[in-house]
Residue frames as qw, qx, qy, qz and C-alpha x, y, z in Angstrom:
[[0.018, 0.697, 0.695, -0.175, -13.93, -4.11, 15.36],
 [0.043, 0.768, 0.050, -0.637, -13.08, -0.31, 15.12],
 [0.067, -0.169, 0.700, 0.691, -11.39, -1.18, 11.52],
 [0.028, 0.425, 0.842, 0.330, -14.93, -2.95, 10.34],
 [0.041, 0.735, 0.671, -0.089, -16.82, -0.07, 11.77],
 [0.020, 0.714, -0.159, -0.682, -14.96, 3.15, 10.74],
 [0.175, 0.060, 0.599, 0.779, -14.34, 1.74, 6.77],
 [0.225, 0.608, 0.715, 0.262, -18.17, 2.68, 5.95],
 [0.325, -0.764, -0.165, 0.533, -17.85, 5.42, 7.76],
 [0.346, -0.388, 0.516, 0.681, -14.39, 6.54, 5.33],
 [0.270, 0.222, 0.876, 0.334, -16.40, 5.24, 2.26],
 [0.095, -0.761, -0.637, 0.072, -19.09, 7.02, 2.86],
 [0.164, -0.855, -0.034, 0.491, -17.25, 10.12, 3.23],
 [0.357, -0.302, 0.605, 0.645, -14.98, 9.51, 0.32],
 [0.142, 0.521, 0.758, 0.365, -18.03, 8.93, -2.12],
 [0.059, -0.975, -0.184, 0.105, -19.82, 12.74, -0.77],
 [0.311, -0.739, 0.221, 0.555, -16.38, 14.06, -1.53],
 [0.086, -0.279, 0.760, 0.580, -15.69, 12.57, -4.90],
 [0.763, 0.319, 0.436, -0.356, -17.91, 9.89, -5.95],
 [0.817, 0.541, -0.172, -0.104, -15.94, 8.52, -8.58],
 [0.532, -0.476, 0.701, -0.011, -13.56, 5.79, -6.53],
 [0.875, 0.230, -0.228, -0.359, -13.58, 3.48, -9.52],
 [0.559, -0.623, 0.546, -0.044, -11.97, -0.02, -9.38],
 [0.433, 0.642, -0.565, -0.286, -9.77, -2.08, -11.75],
 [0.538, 0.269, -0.779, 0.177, -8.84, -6.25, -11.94],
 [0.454, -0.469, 0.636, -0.411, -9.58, -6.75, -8.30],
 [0.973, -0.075, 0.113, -0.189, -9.49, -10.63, -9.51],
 [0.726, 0.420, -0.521, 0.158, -6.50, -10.86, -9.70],
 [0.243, -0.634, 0.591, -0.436, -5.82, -10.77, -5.94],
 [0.456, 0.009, -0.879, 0.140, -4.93, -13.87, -4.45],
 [0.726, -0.571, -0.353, -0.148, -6.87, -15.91, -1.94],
 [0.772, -0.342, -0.178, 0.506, -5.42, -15.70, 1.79],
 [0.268, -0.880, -0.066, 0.387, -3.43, -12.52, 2.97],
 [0.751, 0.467, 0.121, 0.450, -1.14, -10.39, 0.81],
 [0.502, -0.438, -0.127, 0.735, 1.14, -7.38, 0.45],
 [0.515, 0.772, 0.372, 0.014, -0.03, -4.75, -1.21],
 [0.483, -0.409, 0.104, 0.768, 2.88, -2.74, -2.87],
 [0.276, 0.908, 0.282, 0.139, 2.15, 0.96, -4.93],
 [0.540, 0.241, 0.025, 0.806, 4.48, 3.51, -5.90],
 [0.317, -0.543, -0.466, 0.623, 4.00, 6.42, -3.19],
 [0.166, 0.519, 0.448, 0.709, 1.81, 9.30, -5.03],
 [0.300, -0.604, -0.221, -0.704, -0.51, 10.66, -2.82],
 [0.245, -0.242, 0.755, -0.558, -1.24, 10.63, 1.33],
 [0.814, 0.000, 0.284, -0.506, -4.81, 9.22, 1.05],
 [0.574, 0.268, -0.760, -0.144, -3.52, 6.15, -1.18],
 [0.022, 0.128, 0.922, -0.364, -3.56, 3.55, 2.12],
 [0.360, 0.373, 0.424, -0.743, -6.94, 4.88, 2.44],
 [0.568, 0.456, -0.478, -0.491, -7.84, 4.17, -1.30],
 [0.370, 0.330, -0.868, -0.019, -6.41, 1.01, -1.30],
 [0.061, 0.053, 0.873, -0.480, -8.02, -0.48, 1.82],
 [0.552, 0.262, 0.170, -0.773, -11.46, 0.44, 0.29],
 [0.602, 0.410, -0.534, -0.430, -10.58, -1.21, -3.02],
 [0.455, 0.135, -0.880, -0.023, -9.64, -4.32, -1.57],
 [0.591, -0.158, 0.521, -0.595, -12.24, -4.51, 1.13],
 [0.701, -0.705, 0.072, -0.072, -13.10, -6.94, 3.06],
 [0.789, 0.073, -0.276, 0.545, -9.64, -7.76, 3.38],
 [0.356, -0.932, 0.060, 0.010, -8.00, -5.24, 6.47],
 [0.716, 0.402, -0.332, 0.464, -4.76, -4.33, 6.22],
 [0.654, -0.509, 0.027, 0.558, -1.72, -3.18, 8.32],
 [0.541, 0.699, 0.126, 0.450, 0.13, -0.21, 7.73],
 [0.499, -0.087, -0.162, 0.847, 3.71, 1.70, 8.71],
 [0.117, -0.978, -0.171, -0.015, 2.78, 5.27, 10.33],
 [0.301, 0.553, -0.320, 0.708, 5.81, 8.03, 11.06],
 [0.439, -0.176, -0.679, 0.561, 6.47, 7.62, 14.57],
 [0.136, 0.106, 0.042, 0.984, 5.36, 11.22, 14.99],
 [0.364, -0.318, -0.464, -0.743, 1.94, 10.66, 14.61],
 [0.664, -0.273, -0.685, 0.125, 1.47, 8.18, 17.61],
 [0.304, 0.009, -0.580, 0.756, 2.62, 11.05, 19.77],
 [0.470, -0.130, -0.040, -0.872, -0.87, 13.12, 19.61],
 [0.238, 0.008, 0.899, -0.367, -2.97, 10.66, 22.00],
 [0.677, 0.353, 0.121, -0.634, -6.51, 10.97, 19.46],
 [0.523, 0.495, -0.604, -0.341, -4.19, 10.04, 16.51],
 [0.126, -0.375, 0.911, -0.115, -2.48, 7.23, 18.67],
 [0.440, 0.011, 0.720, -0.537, -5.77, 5.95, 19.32],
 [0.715, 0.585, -0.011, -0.384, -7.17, 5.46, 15.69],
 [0.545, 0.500, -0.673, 0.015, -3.74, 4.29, 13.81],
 [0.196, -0.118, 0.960, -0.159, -3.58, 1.31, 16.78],
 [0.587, 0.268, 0.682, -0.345, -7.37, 0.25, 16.36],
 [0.613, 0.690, -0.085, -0.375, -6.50, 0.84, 12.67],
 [0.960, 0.092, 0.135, 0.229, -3.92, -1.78, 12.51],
 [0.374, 0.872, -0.210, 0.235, -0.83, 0.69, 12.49],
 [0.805, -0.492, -0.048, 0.328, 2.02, 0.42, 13.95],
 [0.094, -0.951, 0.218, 0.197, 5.03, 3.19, 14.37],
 [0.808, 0.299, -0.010, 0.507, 8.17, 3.67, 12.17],
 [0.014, -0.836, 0.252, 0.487, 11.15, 6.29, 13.19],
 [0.684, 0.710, 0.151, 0.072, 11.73, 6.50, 9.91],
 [0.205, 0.787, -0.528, 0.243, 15.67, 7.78, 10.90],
 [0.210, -0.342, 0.896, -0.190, 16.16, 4.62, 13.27],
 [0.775, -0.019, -0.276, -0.569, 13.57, 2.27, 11.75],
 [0.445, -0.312, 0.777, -0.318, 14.73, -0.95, 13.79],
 [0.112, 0.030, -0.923, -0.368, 13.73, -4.52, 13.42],
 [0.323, 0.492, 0.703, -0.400, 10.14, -4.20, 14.52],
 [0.420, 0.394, -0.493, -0.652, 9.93, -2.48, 10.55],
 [0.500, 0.249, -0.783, -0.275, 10.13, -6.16, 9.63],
 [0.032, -0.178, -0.946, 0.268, 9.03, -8.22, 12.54],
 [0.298, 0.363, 0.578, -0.668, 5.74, -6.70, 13.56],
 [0.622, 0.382, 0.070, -0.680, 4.44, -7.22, 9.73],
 [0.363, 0.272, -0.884, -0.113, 5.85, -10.51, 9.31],
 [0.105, 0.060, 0.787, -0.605, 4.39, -11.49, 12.58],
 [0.477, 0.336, 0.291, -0.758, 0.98, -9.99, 11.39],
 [0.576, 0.394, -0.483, -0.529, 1.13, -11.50, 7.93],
 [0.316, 0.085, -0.945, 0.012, 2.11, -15.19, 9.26],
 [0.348, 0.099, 0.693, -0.624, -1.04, -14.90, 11.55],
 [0.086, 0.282, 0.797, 0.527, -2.96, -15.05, 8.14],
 [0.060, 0.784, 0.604, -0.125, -5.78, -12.36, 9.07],
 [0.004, 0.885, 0.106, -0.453, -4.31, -9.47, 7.89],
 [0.838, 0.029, 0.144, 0.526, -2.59, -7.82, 5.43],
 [0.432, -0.656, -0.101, 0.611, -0.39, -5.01, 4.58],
 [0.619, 0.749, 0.122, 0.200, -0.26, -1.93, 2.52],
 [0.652, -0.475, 0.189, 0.560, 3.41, -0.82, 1.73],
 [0.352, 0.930, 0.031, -0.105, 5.24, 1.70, -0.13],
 [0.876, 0.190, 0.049, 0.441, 8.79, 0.20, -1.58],
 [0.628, 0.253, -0.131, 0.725, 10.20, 3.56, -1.90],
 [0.443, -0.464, -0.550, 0.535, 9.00, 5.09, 1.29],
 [0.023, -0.620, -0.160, 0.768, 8.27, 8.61, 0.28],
 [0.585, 0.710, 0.331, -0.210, 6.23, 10.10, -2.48],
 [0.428, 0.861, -0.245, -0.127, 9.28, 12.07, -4.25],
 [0.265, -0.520, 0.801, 0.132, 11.66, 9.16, -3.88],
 [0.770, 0.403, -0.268, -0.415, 11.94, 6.72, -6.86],
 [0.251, 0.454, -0.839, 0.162, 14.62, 4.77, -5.26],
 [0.885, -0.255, -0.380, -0.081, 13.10, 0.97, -3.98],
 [0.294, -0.618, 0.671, -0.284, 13.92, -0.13, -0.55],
 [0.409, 0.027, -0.911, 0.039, 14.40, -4.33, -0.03],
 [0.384, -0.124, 0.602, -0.689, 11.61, -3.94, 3.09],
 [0.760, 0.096, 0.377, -0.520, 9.02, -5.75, 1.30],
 [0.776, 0.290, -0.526, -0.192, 10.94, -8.02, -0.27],
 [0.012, 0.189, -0.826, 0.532, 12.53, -9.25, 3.21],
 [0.437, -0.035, 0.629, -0.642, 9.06, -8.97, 4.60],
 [0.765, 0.287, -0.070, -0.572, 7.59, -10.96, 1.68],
 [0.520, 0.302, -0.785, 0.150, 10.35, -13.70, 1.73],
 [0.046, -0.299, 0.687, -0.660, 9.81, -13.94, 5.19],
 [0.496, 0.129, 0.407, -0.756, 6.10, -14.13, 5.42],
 [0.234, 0.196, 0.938, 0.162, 5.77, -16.50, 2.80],
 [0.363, 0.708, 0.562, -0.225, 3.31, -13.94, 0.92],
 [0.580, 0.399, 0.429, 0.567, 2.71, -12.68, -2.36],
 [0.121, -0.322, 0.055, 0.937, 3.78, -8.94, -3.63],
 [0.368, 0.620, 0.652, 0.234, 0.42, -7.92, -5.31],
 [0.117, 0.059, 0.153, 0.979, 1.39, -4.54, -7.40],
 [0.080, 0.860, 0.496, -0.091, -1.67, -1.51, -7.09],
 [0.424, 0.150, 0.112, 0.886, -1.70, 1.67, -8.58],
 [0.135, 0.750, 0.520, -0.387, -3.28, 4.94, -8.10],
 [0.229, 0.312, 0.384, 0.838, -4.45, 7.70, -10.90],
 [0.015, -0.770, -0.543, -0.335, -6.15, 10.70, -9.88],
 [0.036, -0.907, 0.116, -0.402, -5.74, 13.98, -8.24],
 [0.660, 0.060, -0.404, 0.631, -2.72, 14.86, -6.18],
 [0.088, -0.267, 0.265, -0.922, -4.43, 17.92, -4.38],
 [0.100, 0.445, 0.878, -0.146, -7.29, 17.47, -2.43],
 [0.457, 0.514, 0.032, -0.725, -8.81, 20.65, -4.14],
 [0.297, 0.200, -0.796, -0.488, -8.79, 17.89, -7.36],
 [0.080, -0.281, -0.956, 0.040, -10.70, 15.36, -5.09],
 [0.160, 0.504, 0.501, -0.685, -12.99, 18.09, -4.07],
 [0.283, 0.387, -0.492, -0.727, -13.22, 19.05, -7.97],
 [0.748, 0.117, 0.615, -0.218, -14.47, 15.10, -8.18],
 [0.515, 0.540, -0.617, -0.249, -12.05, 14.32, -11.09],
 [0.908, -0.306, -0.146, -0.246, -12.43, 10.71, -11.11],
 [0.263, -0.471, 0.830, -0.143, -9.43, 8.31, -8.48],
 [0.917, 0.063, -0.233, -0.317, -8.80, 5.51, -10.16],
 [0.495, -0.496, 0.704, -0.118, -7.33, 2.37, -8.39],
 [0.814, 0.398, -0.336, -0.259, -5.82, -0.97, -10.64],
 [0.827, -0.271, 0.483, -0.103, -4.74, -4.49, -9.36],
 [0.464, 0.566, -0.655, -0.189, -1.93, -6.24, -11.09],
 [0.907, 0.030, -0.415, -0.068, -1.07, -10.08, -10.93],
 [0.813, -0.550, 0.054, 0.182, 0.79, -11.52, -7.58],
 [0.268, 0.592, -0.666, 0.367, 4.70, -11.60, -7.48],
 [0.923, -0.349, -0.052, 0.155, 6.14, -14.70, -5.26],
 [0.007, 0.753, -0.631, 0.184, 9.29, -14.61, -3.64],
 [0.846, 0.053, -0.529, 0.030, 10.85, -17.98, -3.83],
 [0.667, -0.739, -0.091, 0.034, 12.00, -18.56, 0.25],
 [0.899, -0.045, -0.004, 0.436, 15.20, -19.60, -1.29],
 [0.494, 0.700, 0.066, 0.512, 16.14, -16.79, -2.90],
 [0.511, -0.374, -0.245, 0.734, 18.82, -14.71, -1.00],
 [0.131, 0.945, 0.295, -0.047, 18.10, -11.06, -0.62],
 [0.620, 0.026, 0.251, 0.743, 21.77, -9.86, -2.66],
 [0.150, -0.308, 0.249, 0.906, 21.99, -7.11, -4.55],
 [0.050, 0.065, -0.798, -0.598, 21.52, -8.52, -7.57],
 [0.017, -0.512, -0.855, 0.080, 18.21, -10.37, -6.24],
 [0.005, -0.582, -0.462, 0.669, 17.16, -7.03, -5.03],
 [0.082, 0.507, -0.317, -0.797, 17.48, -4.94, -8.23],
 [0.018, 0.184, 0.949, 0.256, 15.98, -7.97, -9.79],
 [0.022, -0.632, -0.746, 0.209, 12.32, -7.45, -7.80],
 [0.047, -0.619, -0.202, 0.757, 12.61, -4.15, -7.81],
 [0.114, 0.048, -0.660, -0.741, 12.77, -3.92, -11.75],
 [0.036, -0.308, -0.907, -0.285, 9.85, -6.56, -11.74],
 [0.056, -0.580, -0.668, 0.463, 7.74, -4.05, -9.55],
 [0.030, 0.570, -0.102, -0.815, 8.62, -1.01, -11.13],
 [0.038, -0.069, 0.889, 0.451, 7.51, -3.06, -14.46],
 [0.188, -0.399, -0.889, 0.123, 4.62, -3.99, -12.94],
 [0.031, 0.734, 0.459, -0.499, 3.19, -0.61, -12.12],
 [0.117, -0.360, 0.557, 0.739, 4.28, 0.54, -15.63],
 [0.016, 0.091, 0.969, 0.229, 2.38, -1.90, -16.84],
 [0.080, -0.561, -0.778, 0.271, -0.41, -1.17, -14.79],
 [0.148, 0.663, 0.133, -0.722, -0.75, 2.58, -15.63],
 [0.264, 0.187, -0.615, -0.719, -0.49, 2.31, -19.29],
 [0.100, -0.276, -0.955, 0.032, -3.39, -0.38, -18.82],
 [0.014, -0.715, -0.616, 0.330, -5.49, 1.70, -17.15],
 [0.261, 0.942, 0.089, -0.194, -4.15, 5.09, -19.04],
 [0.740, 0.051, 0.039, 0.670, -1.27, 4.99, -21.45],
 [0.378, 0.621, -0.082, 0.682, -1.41, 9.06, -21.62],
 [0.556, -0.820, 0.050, 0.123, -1.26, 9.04, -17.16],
 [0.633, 0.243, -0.412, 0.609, 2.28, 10.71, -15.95],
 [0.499, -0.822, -0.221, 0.163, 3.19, 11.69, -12.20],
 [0.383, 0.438, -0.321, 0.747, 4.57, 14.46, -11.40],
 [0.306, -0.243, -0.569, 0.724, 5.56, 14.74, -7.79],
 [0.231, -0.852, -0.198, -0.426, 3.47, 17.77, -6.10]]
């Protein structure tokens, strides 16, 4: 209820700040719940991303840290969050959005290599996408990296790429891993030259 009645809210505020949220392919998302998975540019991205793919509500990993301020705590729970220590990350990483995804009303946005200036893939959402029995559905973002850029209202664009399945069988090896991970990192390659072949990120 608080998710369905704060996105217009967000939307609304994002459109008087910018106005130029454009979106890309959203047919290719699959019916039924997914993972979304984006290479880790900017903070607002989740916040992007959950617009673009309304109505669909997602889950999403917070930094333990945040939960401790009792306003925040109260917004990232009724916002479908749920706490990572990000130095002991435990198995509730992997249960508590497996758990959510197999319920089939949510789904989740994720960030493979967990931090904006890291290029290195973790296996989390391929575990949690073997597990859950749901597809990896690549998204990118292109547009400012400051929020004096969003406030400039250069335009934020957002682009959907084609599922990724994880067969159940498939053990999560090395090999397997370095597999997906290629196919993602492919996959948002793909997706930026699509949408701009002369976009490049550079960290901020």
């Amino acid at each position: 209820m608080f998710y369905r009645f704060v996105r217009p809210i967000v939307r609304f505020i994002v459109w008087v700040l910018n106005g130029h949220l454009h979106v890309h392919h959203k047919e290719r998302i699959p019916s039924g719940n997914y993972i979304l998975v984006a290479p880790h540019r900017t903070w607002w991205e989740p916040i992007m991303f959950a617009l673009a793919a309304s109505p669909m509500e997602f889950m999403f990993m917070a930094k333990i840290e945040l939960f401790k301020n009792p306003v925040l705590r109260f917004i990232l729970n009724h916002a479908h969050a749920f706490p990572v220590d990000r130095k002991h990350p435990g198995p509730s990483v992997l249960k508590i959005p497996v758990k959510g995804l197999k319920a089939g009303k949510l789904s989740l946005i994720i960030f493979p290599s967990g931090t904006r200036h890291s290029s290195e893939l973790k296996s989390g959402a391929l575990v949690i996408a073997k597990l859950s029995k749901k597809p990896l559905v690549p998204v990118v973002y292109q547009g400012p990296l400051t929020f004096k850029g969003v406030l400039k209202r250069k335009p934020m664009e957002i682009c959907f790429g084609d599922p990724i399945y994880i067969d159940r069988r498939t053990k999560m090896t090395h090999e397997n891993e370095a597999k997906y991970d290629q196919i993602m990192q492919d996959a948002w390659n793909k997706l930026d030259k699509e949408q701009n072949p002369d976009f490049h990120y550079v960290a901020k």
